[in-house]
C-alpha positions in Angstrom: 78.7 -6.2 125.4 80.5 -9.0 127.2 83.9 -7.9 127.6 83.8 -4.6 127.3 85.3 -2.0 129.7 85.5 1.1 130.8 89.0 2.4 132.5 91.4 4.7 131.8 93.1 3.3 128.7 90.1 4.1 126.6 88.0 6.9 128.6 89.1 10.5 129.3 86.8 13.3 130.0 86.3 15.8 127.2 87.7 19.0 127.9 89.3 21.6 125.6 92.2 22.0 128.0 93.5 18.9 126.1 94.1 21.3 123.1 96.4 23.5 124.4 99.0 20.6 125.4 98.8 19.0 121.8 99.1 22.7 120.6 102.3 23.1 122.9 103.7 19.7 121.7 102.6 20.0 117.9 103.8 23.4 117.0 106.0 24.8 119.8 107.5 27.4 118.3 104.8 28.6 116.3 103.2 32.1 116.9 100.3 31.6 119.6 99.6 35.0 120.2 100.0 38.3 118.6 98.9 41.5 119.0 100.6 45.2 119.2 103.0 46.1 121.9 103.7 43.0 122.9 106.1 40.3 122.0 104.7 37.4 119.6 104.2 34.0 122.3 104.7 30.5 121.0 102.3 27.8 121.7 105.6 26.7 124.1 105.7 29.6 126.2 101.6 30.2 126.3 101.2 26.7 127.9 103.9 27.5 130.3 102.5 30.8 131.4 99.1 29.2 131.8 100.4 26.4 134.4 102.2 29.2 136.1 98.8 31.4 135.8 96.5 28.0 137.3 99.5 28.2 140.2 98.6 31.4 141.1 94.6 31.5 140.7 95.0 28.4 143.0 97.4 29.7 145.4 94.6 32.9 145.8 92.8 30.4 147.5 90.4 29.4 144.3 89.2 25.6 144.9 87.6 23.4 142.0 84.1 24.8 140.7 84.9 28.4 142.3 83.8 31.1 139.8 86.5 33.6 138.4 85.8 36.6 136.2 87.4 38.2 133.3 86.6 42.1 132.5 88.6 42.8 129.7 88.6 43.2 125.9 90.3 40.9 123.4 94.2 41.4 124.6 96.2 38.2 125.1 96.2 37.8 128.6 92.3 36.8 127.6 93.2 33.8 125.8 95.7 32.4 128.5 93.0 32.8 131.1 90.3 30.6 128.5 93.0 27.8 129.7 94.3 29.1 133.2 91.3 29.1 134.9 90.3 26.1 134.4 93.2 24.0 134.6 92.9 25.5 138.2 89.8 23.5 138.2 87.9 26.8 138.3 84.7 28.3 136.1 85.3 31.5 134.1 83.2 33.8 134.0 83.9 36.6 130.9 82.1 39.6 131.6 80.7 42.0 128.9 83.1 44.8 128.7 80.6 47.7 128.0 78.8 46.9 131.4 78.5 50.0 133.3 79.4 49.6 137.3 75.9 48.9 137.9 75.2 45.4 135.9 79.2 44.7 136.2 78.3 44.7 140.1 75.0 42.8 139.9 76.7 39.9 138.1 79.9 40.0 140.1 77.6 39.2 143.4 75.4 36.6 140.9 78.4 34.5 140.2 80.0 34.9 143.4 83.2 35.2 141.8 86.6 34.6 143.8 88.8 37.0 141.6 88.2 39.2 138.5 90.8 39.5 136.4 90.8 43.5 134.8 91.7 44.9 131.8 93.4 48.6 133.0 91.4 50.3 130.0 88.2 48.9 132.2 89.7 49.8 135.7 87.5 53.0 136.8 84.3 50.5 136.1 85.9 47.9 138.0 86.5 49.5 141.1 83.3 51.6 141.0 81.4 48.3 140.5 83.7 46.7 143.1 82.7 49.6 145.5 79.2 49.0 145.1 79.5 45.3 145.8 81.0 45.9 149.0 78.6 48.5 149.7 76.2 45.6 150.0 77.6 43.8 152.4 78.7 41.0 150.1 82.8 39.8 150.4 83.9 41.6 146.3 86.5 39.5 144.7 90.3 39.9 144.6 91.3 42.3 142.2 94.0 41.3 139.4 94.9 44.0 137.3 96.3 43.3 133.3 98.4 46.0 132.5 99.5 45.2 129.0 99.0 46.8 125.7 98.6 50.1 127.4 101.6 52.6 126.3 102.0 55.5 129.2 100.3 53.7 131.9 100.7 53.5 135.2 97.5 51.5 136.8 98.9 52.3 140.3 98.0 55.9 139.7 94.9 55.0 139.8 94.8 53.0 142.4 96.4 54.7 145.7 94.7 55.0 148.6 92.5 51.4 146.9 91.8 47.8 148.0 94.7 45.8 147.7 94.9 44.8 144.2 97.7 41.9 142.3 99.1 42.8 138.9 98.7 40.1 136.3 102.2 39.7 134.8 103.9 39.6 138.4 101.3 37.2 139.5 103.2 34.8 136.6 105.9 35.4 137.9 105.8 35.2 141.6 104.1 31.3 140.8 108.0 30.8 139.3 108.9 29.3 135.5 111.7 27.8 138.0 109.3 26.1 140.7 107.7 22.4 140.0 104.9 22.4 136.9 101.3 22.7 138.2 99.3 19.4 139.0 96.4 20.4 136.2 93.1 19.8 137.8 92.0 17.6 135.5 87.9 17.7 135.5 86.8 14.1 137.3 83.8 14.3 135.2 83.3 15.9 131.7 80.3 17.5 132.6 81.5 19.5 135.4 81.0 23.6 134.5 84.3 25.4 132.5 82.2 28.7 132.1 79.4 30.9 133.1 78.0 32.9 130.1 75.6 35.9 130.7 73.5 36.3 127.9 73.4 39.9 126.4 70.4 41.2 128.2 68.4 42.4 124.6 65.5 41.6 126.0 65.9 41.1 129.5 68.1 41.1 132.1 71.5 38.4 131.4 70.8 34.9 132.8 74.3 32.9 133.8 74.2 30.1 131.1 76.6 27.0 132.3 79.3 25.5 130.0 80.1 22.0 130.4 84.0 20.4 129.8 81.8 18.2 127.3 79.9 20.9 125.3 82.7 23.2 125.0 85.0 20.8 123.6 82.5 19.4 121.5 81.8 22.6 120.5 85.2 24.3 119.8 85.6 20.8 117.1 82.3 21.8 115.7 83.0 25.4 115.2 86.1 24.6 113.8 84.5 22.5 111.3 81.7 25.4 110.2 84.7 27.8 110.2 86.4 25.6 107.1 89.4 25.7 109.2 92.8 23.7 108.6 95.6 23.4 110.6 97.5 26.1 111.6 94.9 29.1 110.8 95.1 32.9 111.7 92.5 34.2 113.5 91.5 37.6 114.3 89.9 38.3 117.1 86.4 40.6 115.7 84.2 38.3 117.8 84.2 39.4 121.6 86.2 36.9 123.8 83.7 37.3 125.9 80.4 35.8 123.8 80.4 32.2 124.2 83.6 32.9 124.9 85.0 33.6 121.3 82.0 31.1 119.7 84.4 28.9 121.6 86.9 29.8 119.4 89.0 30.4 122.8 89.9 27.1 122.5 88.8 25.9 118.8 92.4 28.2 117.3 94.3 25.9 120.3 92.8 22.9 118.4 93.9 23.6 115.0 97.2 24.9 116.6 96.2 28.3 115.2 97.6 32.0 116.0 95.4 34.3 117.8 95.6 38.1 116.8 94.1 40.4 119.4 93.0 43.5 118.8 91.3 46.2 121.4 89.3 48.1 119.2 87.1 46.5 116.0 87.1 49.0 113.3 87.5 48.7 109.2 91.2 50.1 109.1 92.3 47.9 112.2 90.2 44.6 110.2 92.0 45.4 106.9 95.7 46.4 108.1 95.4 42.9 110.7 94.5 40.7 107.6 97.7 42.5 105.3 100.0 42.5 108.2 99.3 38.9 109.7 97.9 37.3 106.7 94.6 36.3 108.7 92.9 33.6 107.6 89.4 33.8 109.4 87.4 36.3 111.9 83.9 36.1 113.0 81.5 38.9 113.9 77.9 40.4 114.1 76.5 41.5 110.7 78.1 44.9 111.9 81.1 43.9 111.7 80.7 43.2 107.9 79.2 46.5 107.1 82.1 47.9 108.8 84.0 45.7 105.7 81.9 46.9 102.7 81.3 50.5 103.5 85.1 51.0 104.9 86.7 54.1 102.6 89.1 54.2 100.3 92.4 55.2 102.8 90.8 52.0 105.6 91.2 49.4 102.6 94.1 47.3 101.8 94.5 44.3 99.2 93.0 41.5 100.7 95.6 39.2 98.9 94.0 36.2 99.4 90.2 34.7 100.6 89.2 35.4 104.1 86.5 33.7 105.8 84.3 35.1 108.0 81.6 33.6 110.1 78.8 35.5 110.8 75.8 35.2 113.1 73.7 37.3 115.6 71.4 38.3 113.5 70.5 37.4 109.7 73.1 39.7 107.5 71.2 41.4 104.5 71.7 39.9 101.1 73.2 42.7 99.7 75.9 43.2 102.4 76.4 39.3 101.7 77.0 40.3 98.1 79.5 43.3 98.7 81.3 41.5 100.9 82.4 38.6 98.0 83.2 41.1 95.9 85.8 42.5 98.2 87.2 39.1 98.4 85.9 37.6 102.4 84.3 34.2 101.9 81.3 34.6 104.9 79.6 31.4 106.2 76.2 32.4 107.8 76.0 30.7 111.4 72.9 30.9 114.1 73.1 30.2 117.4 72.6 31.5 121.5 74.6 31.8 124.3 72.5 28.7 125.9 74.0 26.5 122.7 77.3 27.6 123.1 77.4 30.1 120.0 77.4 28.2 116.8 74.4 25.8 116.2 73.2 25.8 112.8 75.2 27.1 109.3 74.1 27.5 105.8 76.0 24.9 104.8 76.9 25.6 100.9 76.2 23.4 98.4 78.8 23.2 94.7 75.3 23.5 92.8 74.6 26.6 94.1 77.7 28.6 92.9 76.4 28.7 89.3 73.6 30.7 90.3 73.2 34.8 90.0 75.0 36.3 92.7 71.5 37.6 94.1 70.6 34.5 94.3 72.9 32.9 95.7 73.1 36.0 98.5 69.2 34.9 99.5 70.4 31.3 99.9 73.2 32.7 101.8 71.7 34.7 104.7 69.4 31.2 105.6 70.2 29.8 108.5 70.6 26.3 107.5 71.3 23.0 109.2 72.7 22.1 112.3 76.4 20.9 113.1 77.5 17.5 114.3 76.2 15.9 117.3 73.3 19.3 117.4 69.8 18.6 116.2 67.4 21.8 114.8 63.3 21.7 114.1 60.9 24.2 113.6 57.7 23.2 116.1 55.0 24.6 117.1 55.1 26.0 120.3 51.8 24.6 121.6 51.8 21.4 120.4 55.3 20.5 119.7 54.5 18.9 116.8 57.1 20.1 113.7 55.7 22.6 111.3 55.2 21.9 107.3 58.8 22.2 105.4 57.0 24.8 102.7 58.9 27.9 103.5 56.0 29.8 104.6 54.3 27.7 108.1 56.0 29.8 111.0 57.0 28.2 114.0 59.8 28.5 117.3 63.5 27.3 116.3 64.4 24.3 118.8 67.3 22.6 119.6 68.7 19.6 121.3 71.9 18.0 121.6 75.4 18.0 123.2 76.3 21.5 122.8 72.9 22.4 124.6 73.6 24.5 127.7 73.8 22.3 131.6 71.0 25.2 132.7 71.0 29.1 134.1 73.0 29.3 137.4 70.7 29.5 140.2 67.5 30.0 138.1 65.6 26.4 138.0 62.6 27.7 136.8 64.0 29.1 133.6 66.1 25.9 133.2 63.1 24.0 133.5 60.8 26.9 131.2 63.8 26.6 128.6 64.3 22.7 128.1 60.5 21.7 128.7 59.7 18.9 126.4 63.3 17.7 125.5 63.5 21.0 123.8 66.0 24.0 123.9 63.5 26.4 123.1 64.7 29.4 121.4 62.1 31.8 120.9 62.9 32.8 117.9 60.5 32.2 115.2 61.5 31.1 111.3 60.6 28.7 108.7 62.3 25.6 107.2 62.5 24.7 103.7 62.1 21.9 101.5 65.1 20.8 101.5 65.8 21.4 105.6 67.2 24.7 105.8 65.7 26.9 108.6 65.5 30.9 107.4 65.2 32.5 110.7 62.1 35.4 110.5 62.5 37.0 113.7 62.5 37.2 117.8 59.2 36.2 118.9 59.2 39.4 121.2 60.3 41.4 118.0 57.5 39.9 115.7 55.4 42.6 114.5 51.5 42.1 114.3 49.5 44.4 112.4 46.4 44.4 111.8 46.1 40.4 112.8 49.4 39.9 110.0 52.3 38.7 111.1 55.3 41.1 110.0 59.2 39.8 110.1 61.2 42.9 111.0 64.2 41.0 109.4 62.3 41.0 105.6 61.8 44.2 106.1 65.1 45.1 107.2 66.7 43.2 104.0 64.9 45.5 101.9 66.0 48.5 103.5 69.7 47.9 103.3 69.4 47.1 100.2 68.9 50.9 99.4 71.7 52.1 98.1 71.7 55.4 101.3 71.3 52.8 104.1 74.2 51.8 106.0 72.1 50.7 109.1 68.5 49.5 109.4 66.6 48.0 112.3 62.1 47.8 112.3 59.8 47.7 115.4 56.7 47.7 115.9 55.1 51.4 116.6 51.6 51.2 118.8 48.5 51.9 116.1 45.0 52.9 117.5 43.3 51.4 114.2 46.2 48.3 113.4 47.8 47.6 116.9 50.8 48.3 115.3 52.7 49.2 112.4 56.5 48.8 111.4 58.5 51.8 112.3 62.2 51.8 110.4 65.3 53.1 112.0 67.8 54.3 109.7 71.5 55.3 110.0 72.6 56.6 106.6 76.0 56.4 104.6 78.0 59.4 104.7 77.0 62.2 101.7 73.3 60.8 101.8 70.8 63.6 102.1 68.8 63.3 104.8 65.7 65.8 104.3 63.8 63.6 102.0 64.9 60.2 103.2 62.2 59.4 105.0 59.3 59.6 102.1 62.0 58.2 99.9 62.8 55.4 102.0 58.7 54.5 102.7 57.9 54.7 99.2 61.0 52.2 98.1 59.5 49.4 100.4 55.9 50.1 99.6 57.8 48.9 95.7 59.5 46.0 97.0 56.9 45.0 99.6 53.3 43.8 100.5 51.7 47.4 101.3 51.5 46.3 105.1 54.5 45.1 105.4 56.5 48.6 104.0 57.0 50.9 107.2 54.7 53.6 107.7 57.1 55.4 109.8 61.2 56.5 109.3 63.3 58.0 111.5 67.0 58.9 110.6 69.4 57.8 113.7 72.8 60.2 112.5 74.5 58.4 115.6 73.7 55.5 114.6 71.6 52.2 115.8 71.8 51.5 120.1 74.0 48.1 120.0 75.0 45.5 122.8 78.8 44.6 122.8 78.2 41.3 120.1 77.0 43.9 117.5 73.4 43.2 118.4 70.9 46.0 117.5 69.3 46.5 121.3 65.8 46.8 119.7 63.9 47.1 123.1 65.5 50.3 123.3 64.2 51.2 119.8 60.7 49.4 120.8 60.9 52.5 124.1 61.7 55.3 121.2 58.8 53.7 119.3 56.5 53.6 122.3 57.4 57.0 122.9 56.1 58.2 119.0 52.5 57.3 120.3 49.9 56.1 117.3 49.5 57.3 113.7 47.4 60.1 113.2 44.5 58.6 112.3 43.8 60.3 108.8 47.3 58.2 108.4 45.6 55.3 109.9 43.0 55.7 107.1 44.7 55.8 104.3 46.7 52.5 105.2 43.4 51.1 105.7 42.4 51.2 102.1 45.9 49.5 101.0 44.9 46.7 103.1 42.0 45.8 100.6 44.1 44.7 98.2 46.6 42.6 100.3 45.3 39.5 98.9 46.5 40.5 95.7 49.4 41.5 96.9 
């Protein structure tokens, strides 16, 4: 329009750095960080230790758009570096911190990082994965070692007769709280990369996902807003830093001037004695995280005092686990999303009508997937022609996404960029449904889908029937190979403690075969007393289960015709 400009009185480039500064000039003195064994940090004192943290990731030698790494759990020095890095005008790069040397190696080389910052618990990795990197002739990155939170340590034990290696806290200190404040390097343009995210490697190995300035401060406001989250919130720290780094929530609790509460380990006694002792607020976490909640014991609980909300996502949480965990008093709001939309895409945004309905009900409407956030769009489509599938709850199709919190690409992989956003599309691969009134119920992976018999089987139904049994603590379904169907579902259990095993399995088959189309119910149960394989997020690695599966070979086939006379009477089922 005539007139109109564009300078530097009314543009800036979106970036979540900006939240820390407001933070620091908002609430000063408020707590920032907490966590055991070390002193609380104000929002005053994290923004100074980050510009003295940028000084020195700079002085190392680190230029704009270099990569640096994080190995590490949730401890403080994790939510400083979220800012540090890249007010140095750097990328970071959290890695998974159950890699083993092998795949910590792989991606170190992948990314090319200039330093990774380690956490001490995670050293011996480190340096074995380090070794192997410079065993292939590639230049491994400067080691940084974080000491903290570790009582009886002494990391340079460890490391005599090592590479040369810089501890984190005198790093800070050797860039001088005396000297001039760092220059921030602003980004020029709000679409330059502020992370590398490796996906979780379920069902293949990680692809590098890029972060934009733009999408992750776009994001952190959006996840913010799905969280229900005012000013000045408490938030413990369930979710891996790591994962979309925190669901962005890195730098969402910055925005809300929030306080952070770290903790190593994620277990029901260290959830319940967090939210007494900090009065948290809000957490996050993988379905696990909330059976950890509603089948902690007696001595783990503590009075909740007041309502806690959690957002979960990562896979669709069972209705009944929804259901247990109101009663204990957490308030969960179901989120979907991927590491290539930056965590949180879509939430089953609640409606006042619907709290007068039976808390059943209301825990089916619950564990739906929903609608998207701001500035996101979601469809159902069909693969194959694009076109959008009916809204009638029952036409399956692939969940796609578009937007501005859609991932810039996969680092060095064109091909799957291209694969991923052909047609305008994000395309997920997972496969669901959407409702009348818009709300997509997510049905499965389309590698996890299970096909019997030419019937299309969601493991996730199936799985919401089986935790639903009052024995079941964990459930997860794959397909088992079938001479006669292709395939049937196969049911891995873990059971609560007390449950008798010996006649679980027929127990457990003939409870879905009441509750479930006759193909549909597992024909085969196995009891895991260790408990379901999981990545780091709390995601059941099911291609592992798929291997077990495999493994089992077909049904016998006098099983195979017995099934085959249920089928008659699907249609009436």
């Amino acid at each position: 329009m005539d007139g109109a400009v564009l300078c530097a009185a009314n543009h800036a480039p979106l970036t979540p750095l900006s939240f820390l500064d407001r933070a620091a000039l908002v609430y000063p003195d408020r707590p920032a960080i907490v966590a055991d064994g070390v002193p609380p940090r104000t929002w005053r004192e994290t923004r100074a230790r980050c510009l003295r943290l940028a000084a020195a990731i700079a002085a190392l030698g680190v230029h704009r758009h270099d990569v640096v790494a994080v190995f590490a759990q949730n401890i403080p020095a994790v939510c400083e570096l979220h800012f540090g890095i890249p007010m140095a005008g750097a990328v970071i790069c959290t890695l998974n911190s159950r890699l083993d040397a092998a795949m910590a190696s792989v991606l170190l080389r992948h990314s090319e990082a200039k330093i990774v910052f380690v956490d001490c618990a995670l050293l011996d990795v480190a340096q074995d994965a380090l070794r192997i990197v410079s065993q292939s002739g590639a230049t491994p990155p400067v080691l940084v070692l974080i000491s903290e939170l570790l009582d009886e340590h002494e990391p340079k034990a460890k490391l005599q007769g090592s590479r040369t290696y810089h501890e984190y806290e005198a790093l800070l200190g050797n860039a001088g709280s005396s000297s001039p404040e760092f220059a921030i390097r602003w980004p020029a343009d709000e679409n330059e990369a502020i992370a590398l995210n490796y996906t979780s490697g379920t069902t293949s190995r990680p692809k590098g996902v890029i972060y934009s300035h733009r999408g992750a401060y776009l994001n952190s406001l959006a996840a913010v807003l799905l969280n229900d989250m005012t000013s000045t919130p408490v938030y413990l720290w369930t979710v891996p830093m790591f994962h979309c780094n925190g669901w962005c929530m890195a730098w969402g609790v910055a925005a809300q001037c929030g306080t952070n509460v770290c903790v190593r380990k994620v277990t029901a006694a260290t959830i319940f004695d967090a939210v007494a002792r900090h009065g948290v607020t809000h957490m996050g976490g993988a379905p696990t995280v909330l059976n950890m909640i509603v089948n902690a014991t007696p001595e783990e609980q503590r009075p909740v005092g007041r309502k806690v909300t959690v957002m979960t996502g990562g896979a669709p949480p069972p209705p009944k686990v929804l259901f247990r965990m109101e009663e204990q008093g957490f308030l969960v709001i179901h989120s979907y999303g991927l590491t290539e939309t930056y965590g949180p895409a879509t939430v089953c945004t609640w409606k006042p009508e619907w709290d007068a309905l039976p808390a059943e009900e209301r825990a089916r409407i619950k564990s739906r997937q929903g609608l998207h956030h701001h500035g996101l769009e979601v469809d159902v489509k069909d693969p194959a022609t694009m076109r959008s599938v009916s809204a009638d709850g029952k036409t399956m199709g692939e969940v796609m996404l578009r937007g501005n919190t859609v991932m810039s690409g996969y680092y060095k992989d064109v091909a799957a960029t291209s694969e991923a956003l052909a047609g305008g599309w994000f395309r997920s691969g997972d496969l669901a449904v959407r409702h009348e009134d818009g709300y997509v119920k997510v049905l499965d992976r389309s590698k996890d889908i299970i096909i019997s018999g030419g019937e299309n089987i969601s493991t996730i139904e199936v799985e919401a029937v089986l935790f639903s049994h009052p024995a079941v603590e964990e459930a997860a379904v794959v397909g088992r190979p079938d001479e006669y169907w292709g395939e049937t579902p196969c049911a891995f259990v873990k059971l609560r403690p007390g449950s008798a095993a010996a006649a679980a399995e027929e127990e457990l088959m003939a409870y879905c075969r009441a509750r479930l189309p006759r193909y549909m119910a597992p024909r085969t149960v196995v009891v895991v007393e260790d408990g379901l394989p999981k990545t780091a997020t709390g995601k059941v690695q099911k291609f592992e289960l798929r291997e077990r599966a495999k493994a089992m070979a077909s049904l016998p086939p006098a099983a195979a015709a017995a099934a085959s006379s249920n089928t008659k009477r699907r249609s009436n089922l």
